[in-house]
N, CA and C atoms as a LAMMPS dump frame, in Angstrom:
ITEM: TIMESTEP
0
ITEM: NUMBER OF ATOMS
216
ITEM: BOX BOUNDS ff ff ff
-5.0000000000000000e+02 5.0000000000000000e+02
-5.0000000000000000e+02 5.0000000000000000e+02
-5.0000000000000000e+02 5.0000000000000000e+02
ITEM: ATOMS id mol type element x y z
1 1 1 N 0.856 -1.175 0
2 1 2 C 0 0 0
3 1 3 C 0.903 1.24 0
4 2 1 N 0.309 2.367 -1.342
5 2 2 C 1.303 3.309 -0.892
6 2 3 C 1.279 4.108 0.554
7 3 1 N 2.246 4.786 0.824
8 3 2 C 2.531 5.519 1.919
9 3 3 C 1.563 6.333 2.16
10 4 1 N 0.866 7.227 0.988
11 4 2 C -0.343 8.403 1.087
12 4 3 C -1.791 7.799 1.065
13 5 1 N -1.667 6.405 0.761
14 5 2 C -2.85 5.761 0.756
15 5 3 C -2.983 5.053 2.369
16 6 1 N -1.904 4.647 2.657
17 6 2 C -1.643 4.225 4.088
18 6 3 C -2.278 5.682 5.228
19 7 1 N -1.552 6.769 5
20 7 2 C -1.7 7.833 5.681
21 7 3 C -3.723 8.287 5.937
22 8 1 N -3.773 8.05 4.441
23 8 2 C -5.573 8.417 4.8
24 8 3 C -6.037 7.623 5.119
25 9 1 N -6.059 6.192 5.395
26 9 2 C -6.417 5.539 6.088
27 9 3 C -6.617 5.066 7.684
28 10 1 N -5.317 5.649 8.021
29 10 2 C -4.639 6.038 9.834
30 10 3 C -5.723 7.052 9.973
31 11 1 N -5.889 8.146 8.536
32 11 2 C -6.625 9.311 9.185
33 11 3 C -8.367 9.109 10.042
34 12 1 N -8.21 8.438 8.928
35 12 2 C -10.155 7.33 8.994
36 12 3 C -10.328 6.929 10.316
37 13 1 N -9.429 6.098 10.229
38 13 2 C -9.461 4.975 11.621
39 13 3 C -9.24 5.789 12.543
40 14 1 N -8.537 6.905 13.056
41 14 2 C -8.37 7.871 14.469
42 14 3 C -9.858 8.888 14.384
43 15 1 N -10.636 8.621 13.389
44 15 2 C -11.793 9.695 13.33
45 15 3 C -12.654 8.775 13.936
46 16 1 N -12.934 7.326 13.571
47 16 2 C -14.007 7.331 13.66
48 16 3 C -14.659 6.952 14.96
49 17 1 N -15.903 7.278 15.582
50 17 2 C -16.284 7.468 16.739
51 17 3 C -16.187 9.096 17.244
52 18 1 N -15.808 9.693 15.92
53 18 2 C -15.627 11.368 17.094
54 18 3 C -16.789 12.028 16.399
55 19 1 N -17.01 12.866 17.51
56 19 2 C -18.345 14.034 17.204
57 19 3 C -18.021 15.095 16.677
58 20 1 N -17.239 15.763 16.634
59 20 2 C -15.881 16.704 15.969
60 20 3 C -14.594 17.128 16.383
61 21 1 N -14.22 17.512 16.202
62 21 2 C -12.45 18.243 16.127
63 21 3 C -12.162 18.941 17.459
64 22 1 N -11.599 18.633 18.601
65 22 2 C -10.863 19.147 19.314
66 22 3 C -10.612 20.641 18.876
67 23 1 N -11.073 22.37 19.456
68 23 2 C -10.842 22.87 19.259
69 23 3 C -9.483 23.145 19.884
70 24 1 N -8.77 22.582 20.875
71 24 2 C -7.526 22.747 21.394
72 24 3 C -6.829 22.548 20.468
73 25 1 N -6.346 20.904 19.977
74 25 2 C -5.558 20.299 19.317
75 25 3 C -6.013 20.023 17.708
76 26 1 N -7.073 19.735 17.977
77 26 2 C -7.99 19.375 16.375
78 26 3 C -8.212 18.046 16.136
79 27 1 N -7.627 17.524 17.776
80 27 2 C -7.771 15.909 17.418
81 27 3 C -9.531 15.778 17.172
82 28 1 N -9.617 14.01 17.457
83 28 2 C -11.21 14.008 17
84 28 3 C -11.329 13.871 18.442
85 29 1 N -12.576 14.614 19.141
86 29 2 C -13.075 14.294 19.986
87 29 3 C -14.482 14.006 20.024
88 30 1 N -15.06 13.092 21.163
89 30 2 C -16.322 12.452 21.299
90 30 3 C -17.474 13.091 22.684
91 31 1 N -18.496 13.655 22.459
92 31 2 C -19.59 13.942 23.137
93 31 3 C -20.491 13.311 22.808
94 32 1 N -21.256 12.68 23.961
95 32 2 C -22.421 12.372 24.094
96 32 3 C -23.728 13.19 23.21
97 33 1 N -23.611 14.117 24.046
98 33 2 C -24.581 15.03 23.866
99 33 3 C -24.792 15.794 22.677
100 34 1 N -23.617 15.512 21.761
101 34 2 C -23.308 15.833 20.135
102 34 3 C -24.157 14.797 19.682
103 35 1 N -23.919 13.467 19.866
104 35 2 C -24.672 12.632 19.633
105 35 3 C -26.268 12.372 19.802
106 36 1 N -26.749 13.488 20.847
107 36 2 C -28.282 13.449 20.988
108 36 3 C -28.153 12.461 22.164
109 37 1 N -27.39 11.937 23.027
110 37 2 C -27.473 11.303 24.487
111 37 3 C -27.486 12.277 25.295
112 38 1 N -27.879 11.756 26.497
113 38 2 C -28.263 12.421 27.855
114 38 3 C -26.225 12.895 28.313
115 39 1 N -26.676 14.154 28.692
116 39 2 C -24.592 14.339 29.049
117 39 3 C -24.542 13.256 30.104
118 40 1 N -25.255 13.311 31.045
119 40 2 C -24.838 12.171 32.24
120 40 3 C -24.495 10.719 30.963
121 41 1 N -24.134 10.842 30.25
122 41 2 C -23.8 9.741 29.401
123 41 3 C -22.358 9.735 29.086
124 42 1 N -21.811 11.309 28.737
125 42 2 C -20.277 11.536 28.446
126 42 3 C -19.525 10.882 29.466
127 43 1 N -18.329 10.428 28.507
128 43 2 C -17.256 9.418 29.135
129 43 3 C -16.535 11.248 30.435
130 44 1 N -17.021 12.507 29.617
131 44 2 C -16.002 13.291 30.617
132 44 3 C -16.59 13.439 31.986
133 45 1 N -18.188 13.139 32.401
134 45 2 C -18.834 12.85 33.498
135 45 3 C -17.886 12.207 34.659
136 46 1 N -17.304 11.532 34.674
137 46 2 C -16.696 10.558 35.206
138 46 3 C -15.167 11.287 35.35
139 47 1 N -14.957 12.102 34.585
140 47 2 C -13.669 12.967 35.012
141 47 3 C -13.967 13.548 36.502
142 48 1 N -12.643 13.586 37.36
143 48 2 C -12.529 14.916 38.369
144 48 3 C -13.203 16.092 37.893
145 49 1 N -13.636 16.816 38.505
146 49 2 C -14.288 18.4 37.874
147 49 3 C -12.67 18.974 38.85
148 50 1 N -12.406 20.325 37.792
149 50 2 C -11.095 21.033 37.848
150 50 3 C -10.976 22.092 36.896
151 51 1 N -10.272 22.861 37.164
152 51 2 C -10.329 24.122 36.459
153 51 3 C -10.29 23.843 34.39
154 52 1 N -9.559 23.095 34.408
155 52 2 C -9.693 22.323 32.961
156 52 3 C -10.688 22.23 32.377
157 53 1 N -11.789 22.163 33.25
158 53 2 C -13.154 21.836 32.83
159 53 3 C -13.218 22.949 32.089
160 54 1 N -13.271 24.378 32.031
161 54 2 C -13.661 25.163 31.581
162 54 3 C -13.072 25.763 31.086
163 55 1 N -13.486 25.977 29.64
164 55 2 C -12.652 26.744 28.355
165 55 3 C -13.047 27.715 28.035
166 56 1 N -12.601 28.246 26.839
167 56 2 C -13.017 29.309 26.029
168 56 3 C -13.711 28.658 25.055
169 57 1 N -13.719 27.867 24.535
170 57 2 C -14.123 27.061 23.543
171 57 3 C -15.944 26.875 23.567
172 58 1 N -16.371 27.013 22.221
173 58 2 C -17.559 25.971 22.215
174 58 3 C -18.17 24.416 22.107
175 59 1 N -17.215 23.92 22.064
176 59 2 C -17.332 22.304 22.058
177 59 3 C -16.616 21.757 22.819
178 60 1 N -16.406 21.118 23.34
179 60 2 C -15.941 19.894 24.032
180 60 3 C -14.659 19.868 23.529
181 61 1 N -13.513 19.789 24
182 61 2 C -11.943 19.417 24.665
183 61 3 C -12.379 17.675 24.263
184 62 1 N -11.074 17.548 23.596
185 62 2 C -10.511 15.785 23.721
186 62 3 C -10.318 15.524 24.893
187 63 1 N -10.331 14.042 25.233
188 63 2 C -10.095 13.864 26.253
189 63 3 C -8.349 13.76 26.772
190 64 1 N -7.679 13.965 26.028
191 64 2 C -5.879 14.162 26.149
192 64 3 C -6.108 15.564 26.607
193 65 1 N -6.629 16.939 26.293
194 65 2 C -6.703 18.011 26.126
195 65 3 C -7.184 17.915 27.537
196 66 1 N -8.461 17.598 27.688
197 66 2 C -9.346 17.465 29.326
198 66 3 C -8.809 17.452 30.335
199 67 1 N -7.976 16.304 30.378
200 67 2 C -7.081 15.723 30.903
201 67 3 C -6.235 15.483 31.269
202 68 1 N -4.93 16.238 30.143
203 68 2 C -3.768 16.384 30.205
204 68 3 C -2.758 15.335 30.089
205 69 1 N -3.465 14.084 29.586
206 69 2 C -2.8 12.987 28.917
207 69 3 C -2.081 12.994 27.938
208 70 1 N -1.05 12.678 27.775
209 70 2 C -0.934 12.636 26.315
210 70 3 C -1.08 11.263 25.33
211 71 1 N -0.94 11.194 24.067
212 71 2 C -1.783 10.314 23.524
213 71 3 C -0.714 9.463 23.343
214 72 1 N -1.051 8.562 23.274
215 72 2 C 0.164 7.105 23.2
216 72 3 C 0.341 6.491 21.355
């Protein structure tokens, strides 16, 4: 497989499951509530609440971003 055909494919596979783009990083990130679920549904529920929580942003923080993980 070429290399650029390889590359959009990595791209696919790290998207899918996200609700949109990390306005921090641009990774893909996932909300519930993007999805039309109840928020008591988001995986970030279950985070510590901490100043992190709250951005400037209108969407939802990745959870590396949230968190301060970095991605493996």
């Amino acid at each position: 497989m070429p290399n650029d055909a390889r590359m959009k494919l990595m791209k696919e596979l790290k998207w899918r499951g996200a609700t949109h783009a990390c306005p921090n990083c641009s990774g893909p990130a996932q909300c519930a509530m993007e999805e039309g679920k109840s928020g008591s549904l988001c995986w970030c529920m279950s985070e510590p609440q901490s100043e992190n929580a709250i951005t400037k942003y209108d969407t939802c923080l990745c959870k590396n971003c949230l968190t301060g993980e970095e991605s493996v």
